[in-house]
PyMOL Python script that loads the backbone (N, CA, C, O; Angstrom):
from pymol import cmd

cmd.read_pdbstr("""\
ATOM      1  N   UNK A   1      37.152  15.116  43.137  1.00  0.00           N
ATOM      2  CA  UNK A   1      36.766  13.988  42.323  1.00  0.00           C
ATOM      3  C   UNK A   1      35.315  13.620  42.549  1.00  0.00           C
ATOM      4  O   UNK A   1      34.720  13.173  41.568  1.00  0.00           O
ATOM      5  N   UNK A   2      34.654  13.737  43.687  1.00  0.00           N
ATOM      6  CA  UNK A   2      33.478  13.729  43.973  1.00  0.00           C
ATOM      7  C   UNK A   2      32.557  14.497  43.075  1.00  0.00           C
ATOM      8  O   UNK A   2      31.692  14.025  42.337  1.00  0.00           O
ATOM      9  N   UNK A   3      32.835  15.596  43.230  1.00  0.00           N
ATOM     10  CA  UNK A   3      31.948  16.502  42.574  1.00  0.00           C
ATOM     11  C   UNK A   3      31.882  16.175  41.530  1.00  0.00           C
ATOM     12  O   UNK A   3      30.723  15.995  41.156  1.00  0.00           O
ATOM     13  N   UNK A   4      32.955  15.916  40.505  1.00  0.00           N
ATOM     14  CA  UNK A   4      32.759  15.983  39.110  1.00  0.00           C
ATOM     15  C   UNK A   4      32.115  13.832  38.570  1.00  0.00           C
ATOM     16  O   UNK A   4      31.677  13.458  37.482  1.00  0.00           O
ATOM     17  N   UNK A   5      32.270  13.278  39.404  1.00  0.00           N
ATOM     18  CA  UNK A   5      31.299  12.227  39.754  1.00  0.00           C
ATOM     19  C   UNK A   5      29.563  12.721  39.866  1.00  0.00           C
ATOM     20  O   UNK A   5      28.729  12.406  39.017  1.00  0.00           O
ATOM     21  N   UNK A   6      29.348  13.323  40.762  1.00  0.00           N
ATOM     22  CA  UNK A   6      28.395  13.644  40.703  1.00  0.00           C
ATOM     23  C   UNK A   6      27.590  14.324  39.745  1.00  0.00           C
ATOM     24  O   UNK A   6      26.365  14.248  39.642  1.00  0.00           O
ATOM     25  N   UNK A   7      28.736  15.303  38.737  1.00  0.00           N
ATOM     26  CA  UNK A   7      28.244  15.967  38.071  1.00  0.00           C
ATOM     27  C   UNK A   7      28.336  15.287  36.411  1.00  0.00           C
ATOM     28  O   UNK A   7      27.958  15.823  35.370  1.00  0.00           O
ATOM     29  N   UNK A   8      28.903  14.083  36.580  1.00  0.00           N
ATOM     30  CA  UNK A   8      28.681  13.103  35.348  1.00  0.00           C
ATOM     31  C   UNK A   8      27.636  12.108  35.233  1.00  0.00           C
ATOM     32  O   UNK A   8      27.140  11.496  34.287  1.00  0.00           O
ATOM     33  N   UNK A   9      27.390  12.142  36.919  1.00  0.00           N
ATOM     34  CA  UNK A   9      25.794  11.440  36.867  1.00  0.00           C
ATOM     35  C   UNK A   9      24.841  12.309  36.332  1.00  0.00           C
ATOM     36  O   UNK A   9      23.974  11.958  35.531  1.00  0.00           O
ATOM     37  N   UNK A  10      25.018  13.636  36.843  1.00  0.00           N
ATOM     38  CA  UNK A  10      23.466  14.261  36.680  1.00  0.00           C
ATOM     39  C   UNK A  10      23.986  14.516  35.140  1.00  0.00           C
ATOM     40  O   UNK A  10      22.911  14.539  34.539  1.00  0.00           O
ATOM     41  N   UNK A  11      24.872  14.692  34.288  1.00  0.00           N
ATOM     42  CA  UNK A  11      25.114  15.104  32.733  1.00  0.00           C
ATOM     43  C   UNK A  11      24.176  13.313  31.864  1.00  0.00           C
ATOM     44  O   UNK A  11      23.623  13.187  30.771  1.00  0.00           O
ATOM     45  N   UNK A  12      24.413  12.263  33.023  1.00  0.00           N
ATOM     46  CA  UNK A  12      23.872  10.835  32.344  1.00  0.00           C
ATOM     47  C   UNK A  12      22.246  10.806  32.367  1.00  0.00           C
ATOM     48  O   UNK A  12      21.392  10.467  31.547  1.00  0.00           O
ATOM     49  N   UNK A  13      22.219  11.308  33.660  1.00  0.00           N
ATOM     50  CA  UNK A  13      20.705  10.954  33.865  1.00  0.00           C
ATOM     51  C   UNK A  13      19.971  12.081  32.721  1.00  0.00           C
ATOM     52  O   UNK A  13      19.270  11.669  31.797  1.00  0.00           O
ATOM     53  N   UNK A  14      20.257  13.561  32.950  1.00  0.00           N
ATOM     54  CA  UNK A  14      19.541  14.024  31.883  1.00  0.00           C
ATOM     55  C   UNK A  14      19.579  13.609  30.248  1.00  0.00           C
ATOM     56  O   UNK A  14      18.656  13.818  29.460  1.00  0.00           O
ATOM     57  N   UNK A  15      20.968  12.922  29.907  1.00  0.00           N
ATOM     58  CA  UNK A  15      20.702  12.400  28.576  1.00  0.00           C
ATOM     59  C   UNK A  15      20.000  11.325  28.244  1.00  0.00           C
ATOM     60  O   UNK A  15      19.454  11.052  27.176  1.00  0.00           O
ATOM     61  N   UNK A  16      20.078  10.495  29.649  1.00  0.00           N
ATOM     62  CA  UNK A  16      19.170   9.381  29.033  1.00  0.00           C
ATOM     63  C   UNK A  16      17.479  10.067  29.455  1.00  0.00           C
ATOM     64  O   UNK A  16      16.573   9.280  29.181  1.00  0.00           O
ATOM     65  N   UNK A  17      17.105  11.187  29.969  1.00  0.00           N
ATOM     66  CA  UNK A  17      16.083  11.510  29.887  1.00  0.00           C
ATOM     67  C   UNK A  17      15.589  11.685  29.129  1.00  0.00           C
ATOM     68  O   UNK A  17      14.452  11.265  28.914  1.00  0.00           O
ATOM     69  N   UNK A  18      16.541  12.694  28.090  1.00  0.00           N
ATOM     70  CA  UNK A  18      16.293  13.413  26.791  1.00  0.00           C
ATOM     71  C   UNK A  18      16.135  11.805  26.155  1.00  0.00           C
ATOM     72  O   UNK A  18      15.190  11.425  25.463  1.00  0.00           O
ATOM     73  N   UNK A  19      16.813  11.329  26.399  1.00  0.00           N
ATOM     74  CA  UNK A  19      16.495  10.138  24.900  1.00  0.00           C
ATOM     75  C   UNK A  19      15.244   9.693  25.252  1.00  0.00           C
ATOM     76  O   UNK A  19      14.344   9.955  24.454  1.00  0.00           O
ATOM     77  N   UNK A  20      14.949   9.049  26.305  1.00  0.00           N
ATOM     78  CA  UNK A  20      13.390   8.535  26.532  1.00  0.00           C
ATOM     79  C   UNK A  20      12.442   9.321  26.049  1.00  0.00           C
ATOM     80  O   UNK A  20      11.558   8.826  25.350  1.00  0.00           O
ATOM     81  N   UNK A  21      12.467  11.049  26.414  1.00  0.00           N
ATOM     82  CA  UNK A  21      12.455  11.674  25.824  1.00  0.00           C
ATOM     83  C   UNK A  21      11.283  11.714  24.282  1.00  0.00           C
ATOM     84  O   UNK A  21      10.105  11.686  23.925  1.00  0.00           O
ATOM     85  N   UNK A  22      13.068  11.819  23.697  1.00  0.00           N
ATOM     86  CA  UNK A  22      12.574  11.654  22.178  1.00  0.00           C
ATOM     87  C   UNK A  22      12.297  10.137  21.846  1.00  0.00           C
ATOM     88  O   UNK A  22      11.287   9.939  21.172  1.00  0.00           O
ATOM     89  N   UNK A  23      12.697   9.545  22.045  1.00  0.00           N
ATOM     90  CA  UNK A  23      11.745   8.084  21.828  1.00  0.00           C
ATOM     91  C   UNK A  23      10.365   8.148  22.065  1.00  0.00           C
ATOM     92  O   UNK A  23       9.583   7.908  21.145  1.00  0.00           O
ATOM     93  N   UNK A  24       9.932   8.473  23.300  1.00  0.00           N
ATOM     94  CA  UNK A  24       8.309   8.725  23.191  1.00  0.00           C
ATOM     95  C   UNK A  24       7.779   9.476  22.278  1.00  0.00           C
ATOM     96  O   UNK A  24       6.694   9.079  21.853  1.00  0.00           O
ATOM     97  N   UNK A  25       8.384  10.872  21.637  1.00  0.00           N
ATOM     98  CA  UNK A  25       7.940  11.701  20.824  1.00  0.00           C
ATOM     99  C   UNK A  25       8.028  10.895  19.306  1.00  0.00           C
ATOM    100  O   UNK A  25       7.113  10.764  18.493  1.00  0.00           O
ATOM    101  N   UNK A  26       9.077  10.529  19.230  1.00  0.00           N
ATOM    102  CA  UNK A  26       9.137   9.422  17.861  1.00  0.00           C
ATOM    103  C   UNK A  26       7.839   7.967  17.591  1.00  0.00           C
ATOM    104  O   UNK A  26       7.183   7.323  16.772  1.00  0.00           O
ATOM    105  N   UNK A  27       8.114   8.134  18.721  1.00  0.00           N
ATOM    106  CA  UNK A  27       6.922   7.338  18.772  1.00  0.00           C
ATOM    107  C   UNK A  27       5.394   7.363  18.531  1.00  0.00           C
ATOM    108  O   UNK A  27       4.639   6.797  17.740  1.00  0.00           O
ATOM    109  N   UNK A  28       5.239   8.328  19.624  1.00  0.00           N
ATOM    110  CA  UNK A  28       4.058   9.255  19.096  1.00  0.00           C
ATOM    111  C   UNK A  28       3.262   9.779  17.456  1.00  0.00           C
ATOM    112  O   UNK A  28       2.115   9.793  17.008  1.00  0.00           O
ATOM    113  N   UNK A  29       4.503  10.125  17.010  1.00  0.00           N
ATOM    114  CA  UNK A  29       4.631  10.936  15.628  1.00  0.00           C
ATOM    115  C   UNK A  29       4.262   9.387  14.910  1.00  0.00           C
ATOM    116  O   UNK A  29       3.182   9.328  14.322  1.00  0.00           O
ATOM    117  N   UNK A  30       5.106   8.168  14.939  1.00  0.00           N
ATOM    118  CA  UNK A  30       4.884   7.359  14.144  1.00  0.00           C
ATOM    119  C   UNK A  30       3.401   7.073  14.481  1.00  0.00           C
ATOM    120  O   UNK A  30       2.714   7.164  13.464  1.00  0.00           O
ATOM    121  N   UNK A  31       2.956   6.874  15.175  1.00  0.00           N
ATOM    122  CA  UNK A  31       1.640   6.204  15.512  1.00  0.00           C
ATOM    123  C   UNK A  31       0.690   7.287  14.845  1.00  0.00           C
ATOM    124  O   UNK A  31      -0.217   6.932  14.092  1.00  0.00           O
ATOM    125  N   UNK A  32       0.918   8.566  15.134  1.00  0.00           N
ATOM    126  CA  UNK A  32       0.027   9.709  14.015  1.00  0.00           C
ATOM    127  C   UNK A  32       0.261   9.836  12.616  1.00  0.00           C
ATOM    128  O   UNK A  32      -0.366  10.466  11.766  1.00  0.00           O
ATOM    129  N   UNK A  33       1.481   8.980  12.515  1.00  0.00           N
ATOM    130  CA  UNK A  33       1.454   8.939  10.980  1.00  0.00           C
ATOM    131  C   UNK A  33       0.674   7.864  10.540  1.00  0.00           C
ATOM    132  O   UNK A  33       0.026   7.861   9.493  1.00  0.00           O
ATOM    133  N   UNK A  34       0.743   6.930  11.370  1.00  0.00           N
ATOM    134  CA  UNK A  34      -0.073   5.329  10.905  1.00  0.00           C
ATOM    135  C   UNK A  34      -1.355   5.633  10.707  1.00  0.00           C
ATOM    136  O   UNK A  34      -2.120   5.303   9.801  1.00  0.00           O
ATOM    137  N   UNK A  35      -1.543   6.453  11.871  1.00  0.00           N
ATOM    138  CA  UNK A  35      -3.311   6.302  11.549  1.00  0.00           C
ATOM    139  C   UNK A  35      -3.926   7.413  10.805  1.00  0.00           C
ATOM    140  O   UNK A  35      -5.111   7.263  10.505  1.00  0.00           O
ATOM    141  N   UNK A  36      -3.185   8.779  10.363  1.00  0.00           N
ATOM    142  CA  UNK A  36      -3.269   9.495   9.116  1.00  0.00           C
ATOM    143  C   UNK A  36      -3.096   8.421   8.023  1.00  0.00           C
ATOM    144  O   UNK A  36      -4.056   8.774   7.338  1.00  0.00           O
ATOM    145  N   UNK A  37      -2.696   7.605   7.503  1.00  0.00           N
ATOM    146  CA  UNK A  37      -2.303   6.688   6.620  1.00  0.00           C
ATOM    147  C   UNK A  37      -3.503   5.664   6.521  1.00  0.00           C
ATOM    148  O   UNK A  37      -3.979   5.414   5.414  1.00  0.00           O
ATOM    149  N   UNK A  38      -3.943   5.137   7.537  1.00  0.00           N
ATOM    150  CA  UNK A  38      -5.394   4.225   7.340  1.00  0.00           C
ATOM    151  C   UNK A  38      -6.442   5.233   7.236  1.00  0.00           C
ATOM    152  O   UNK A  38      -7.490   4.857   6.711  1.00  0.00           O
ATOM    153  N   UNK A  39      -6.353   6.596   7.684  1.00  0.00           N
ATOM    154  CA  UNK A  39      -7.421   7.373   7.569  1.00  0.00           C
ATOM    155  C   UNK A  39      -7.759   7.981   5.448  1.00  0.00           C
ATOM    156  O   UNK A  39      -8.725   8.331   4.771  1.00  0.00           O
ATOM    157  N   UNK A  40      -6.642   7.820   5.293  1.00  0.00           N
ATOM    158  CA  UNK A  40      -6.520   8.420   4.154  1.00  0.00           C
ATOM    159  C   UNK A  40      -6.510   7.402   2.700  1.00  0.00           C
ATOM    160  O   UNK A  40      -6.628   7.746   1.523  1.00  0.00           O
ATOM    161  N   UNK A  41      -6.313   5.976   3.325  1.00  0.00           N
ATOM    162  CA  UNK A  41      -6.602   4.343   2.483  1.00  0.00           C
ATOM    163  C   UNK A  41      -8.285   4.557   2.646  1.00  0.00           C
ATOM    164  O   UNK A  41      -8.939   4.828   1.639  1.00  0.00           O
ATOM    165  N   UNK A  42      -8.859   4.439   3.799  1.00  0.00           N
ATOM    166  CA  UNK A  42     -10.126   4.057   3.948  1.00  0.00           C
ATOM    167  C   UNK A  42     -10.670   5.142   2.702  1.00  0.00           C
ATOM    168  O   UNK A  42     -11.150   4.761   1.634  1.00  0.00           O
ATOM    169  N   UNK A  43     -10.445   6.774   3.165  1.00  0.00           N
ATOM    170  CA  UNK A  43     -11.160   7.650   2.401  1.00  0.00           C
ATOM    171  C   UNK A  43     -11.082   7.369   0.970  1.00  0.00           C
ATOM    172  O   UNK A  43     -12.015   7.419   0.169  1.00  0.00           O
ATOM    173  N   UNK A  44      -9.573   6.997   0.683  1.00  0.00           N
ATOM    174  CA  UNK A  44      -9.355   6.546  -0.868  1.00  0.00           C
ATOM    175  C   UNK A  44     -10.642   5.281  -1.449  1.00  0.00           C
ATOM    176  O   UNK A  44     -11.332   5.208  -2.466  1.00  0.00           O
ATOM    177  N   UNK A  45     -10.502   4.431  -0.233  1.00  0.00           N
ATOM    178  CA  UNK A  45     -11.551   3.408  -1.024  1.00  0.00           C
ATOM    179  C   UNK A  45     -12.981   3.829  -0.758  1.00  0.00           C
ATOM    180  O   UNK A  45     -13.670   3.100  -1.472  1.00  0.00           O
ATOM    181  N   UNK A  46     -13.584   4.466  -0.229  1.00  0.00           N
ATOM    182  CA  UNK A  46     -14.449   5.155   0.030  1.00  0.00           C
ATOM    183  C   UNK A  46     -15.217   5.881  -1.654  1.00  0.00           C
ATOM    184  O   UNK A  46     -16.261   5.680  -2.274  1.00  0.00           O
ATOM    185  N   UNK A  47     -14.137   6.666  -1.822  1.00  0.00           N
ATOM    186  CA  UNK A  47     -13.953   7.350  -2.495  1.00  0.00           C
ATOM    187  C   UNK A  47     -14.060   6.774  -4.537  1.00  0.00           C
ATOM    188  O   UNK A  47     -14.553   7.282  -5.545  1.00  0.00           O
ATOM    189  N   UNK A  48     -13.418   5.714  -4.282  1.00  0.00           N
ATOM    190  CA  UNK A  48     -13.091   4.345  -5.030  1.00  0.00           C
ATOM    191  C   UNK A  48     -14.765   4.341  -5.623  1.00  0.00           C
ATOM    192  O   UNK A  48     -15.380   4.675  -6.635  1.00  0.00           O
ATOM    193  N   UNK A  49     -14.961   3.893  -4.631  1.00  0.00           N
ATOM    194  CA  UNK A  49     -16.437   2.869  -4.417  1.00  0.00           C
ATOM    195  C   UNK A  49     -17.344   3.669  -4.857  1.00  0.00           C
ATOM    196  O   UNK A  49     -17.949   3.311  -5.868  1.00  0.00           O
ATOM    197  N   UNK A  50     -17.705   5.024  -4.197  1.00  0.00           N
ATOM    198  CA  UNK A  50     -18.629   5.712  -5.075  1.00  0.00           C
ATOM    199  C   UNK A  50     -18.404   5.887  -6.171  1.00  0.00           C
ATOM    200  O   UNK A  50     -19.425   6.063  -6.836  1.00  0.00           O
ATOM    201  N   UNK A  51     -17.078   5.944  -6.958  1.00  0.00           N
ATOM    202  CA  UNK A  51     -17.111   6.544  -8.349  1.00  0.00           C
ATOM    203  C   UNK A  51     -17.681   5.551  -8.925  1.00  0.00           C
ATOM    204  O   UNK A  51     -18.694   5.745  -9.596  1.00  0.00           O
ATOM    205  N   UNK A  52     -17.069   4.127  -8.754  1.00  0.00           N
ATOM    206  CA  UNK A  52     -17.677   3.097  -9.401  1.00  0.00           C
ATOM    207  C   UNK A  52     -19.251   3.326  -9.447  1.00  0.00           C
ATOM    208  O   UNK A  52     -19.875   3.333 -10.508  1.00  0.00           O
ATOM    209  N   UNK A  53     -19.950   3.548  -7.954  1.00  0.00           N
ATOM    210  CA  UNK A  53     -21.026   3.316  -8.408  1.00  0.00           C
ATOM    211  C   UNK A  53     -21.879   4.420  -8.955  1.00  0.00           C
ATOM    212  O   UNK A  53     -23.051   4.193  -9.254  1.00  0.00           O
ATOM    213  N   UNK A  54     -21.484   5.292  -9.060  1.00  0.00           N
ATOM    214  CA  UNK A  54     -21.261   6.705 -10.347  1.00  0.00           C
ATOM    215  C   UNK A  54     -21.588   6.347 -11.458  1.00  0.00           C
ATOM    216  O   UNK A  54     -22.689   6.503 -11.986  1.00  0.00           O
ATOM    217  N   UNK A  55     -20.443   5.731 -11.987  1.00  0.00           N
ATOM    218  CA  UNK A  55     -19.837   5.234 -12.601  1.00  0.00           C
ATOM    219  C   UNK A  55     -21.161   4.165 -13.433  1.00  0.00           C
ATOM    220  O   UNK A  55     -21.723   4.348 -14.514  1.00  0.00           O
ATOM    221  N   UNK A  56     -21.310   3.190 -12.551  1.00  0.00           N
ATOM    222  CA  UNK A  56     -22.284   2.244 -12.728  1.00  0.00           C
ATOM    223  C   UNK A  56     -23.850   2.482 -13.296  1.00  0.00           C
ATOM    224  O   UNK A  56     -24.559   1.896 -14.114  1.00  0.00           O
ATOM    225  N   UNK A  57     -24.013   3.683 -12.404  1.00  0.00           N
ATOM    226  CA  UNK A  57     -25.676   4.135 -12.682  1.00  0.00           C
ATOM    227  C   UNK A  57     -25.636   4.754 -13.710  1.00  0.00           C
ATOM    228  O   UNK A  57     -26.662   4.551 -14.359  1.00  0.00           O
ATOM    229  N   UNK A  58     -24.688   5.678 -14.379  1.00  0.00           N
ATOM    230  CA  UNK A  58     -24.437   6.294 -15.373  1.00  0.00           C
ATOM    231  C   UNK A  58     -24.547   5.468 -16.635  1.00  0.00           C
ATOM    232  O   UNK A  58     -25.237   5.672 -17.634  1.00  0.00           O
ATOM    233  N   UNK A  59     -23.712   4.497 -16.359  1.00  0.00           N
ATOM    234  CA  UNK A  59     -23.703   3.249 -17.940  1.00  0.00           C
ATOM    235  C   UNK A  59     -24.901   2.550 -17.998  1.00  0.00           C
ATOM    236  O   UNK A  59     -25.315   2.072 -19.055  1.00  0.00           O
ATOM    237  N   UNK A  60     -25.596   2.437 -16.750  1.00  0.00           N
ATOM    238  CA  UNK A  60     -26.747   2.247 -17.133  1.00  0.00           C
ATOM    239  C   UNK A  60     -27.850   3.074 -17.809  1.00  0.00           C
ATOM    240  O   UNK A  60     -28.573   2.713 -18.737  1.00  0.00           O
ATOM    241  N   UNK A  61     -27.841   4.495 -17.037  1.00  0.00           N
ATOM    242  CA  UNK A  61     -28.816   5.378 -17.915  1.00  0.00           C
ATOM    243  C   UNK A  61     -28.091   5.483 -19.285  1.00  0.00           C
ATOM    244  O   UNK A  61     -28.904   4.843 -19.951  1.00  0.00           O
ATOM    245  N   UNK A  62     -27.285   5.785 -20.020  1.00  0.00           N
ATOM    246  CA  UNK A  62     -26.990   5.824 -21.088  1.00  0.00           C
ATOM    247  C   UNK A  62     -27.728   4.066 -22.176  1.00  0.00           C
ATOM    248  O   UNK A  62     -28.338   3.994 -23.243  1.00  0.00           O
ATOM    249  N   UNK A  63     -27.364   3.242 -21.433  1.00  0.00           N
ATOM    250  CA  UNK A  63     -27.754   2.039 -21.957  1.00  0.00           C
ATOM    251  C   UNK A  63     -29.466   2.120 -22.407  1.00  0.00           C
ATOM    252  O   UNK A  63     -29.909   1.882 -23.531  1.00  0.00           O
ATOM    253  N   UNK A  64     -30.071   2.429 -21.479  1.00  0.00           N
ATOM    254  CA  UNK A  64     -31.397   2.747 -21.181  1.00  0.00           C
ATOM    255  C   UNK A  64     -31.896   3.984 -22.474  1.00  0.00           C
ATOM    256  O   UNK A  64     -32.850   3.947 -23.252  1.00  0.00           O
ATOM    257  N   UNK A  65     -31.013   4.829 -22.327  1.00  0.00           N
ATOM    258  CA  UNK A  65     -31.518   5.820 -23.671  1.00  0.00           C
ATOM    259  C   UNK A  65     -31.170   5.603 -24.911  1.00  0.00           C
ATOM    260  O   UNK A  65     -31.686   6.157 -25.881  1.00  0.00           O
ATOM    261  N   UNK A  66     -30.233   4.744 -24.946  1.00  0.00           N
ATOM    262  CA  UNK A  66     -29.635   4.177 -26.033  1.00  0.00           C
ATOM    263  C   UNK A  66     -30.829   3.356 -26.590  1.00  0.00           C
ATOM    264  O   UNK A  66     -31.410   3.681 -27.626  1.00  0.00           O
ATOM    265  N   UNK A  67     -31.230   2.059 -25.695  1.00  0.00           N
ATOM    266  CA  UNK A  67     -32.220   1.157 -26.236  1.00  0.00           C
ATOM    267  C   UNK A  67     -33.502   2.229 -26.449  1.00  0.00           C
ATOM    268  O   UNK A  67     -34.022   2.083 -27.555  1.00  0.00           O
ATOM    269  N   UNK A  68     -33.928   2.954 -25.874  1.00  0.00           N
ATOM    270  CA  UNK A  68     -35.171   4.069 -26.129  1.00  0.00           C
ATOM    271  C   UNK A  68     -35.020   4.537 -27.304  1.00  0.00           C
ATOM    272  O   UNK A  68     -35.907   4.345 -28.136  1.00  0.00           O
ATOM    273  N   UNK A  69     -33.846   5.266 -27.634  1.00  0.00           N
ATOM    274  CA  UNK A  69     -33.599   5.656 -29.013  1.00  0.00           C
ATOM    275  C   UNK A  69     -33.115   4.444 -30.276  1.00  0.00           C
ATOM    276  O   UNK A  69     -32.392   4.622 -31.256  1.00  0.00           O
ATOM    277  N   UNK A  70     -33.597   3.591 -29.960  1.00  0.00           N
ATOM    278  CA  UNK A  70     -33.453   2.462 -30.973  1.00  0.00           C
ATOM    279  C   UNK A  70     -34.620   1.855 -31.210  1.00  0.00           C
ATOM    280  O   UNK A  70     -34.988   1.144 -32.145  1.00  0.00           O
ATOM    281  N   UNK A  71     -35.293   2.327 -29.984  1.00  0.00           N
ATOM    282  CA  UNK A  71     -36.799   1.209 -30.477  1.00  0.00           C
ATOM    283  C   UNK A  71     -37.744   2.619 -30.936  1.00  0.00           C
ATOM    284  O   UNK A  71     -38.874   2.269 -31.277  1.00  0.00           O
ATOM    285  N   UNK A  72     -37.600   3.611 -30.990  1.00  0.00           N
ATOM    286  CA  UNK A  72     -38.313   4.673 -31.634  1.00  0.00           C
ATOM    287  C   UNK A  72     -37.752   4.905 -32.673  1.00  0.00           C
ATOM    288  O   UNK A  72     -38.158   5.994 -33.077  1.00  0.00           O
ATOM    289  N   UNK A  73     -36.742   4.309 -33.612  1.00  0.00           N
ATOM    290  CA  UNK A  73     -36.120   4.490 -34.576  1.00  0.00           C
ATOM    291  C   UNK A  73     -37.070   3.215 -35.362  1.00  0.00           C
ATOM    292  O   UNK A  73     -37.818   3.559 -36.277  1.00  0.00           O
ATOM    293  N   UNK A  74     -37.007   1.943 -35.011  1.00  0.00           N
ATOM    294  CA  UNK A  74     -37.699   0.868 -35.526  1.00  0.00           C
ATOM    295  C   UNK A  74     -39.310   1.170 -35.306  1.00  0.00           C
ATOM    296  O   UNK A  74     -39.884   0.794 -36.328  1.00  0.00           O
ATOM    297  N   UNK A  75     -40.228   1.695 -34.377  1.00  0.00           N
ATOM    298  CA  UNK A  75     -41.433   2.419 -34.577  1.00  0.00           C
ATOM    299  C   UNK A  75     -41.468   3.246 -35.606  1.00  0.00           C
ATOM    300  O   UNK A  75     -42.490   3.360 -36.282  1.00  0.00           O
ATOM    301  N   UNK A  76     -40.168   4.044 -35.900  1.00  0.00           N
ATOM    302  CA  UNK A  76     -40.840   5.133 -36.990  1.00  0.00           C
ATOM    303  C   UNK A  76     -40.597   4.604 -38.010  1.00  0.00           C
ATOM    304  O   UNK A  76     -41.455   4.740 -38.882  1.00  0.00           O
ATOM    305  N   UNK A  77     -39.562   3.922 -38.296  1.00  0.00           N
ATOM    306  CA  UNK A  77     -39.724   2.556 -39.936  1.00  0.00           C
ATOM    307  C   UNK A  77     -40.617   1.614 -40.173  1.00  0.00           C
ATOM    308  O   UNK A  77     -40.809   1.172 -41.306  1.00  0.00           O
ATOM    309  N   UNK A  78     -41.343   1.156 -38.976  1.00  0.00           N
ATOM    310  CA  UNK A  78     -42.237   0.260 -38.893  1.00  0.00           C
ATOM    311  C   UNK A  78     -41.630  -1.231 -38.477  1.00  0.00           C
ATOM    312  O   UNK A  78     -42.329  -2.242 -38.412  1.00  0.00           O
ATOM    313  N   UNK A  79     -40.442  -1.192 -38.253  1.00  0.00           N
ATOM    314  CA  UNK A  79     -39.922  -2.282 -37.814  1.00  0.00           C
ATOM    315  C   UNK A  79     -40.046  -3.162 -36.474  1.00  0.00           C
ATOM    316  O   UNK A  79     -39.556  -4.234 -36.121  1.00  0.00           O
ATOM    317  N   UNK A  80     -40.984  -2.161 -35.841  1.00  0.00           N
ATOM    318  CA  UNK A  80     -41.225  -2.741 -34.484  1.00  0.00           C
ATOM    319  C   UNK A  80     -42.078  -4.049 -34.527  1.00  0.00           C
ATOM    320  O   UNK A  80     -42.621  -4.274 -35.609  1.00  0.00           O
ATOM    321  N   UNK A  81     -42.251  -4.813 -33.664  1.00  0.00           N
ATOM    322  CA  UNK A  81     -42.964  -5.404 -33.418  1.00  0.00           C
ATOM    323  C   UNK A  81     -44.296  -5.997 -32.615  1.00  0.00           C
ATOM    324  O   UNK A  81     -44.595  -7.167 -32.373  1.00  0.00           O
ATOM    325  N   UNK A  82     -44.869  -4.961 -32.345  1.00  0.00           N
ATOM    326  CA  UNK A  82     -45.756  -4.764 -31.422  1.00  0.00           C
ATOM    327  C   UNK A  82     -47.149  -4.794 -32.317  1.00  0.00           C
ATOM    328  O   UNK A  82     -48.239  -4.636 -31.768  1.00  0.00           O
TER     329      UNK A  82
END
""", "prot")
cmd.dss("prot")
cmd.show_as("cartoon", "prot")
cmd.util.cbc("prot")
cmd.orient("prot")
């Protein structure tokens, strides 16, 4: 009866090893998922932000050639005012 006492301790202790175990590894994994996850928000807004300002400088040069090609349209009718 001893023995198999003894040998239900050591069957306990290694399972609750294994579980601590995998709890640390679960753990681990979550915490590398978290911060893959803020790594990959930040890049998104990062990412965001330049297009906008892409985005931005672009509508402006178009605006800019737009008014250029409108006031050389009123120069060549004579509509300007200068």
């Amino acid at each position: 009866m001893n023995q198999q006492n003894f040998n239900a301790g050591q069957a306990q202790a290694r399972a609750e090893d294994s579980m601590q175990c995998a709890k640390e590894t679960a753990s681990a994994a979550a915490d590398r998922a978290h911060a893959a996850a803020n790594t990959t928000g930040d890049t998104a807004q990062q990412n965001k932000d330049e297009a906008a300002g892409f985005l931005q400088q672009t509508g402006e040069q178009v605006k800019t050639m737009a008014q250029g090609a409108v006031d050389t349209v009123k120069h060549t009718l004579g509509m300007d005012k200068k």
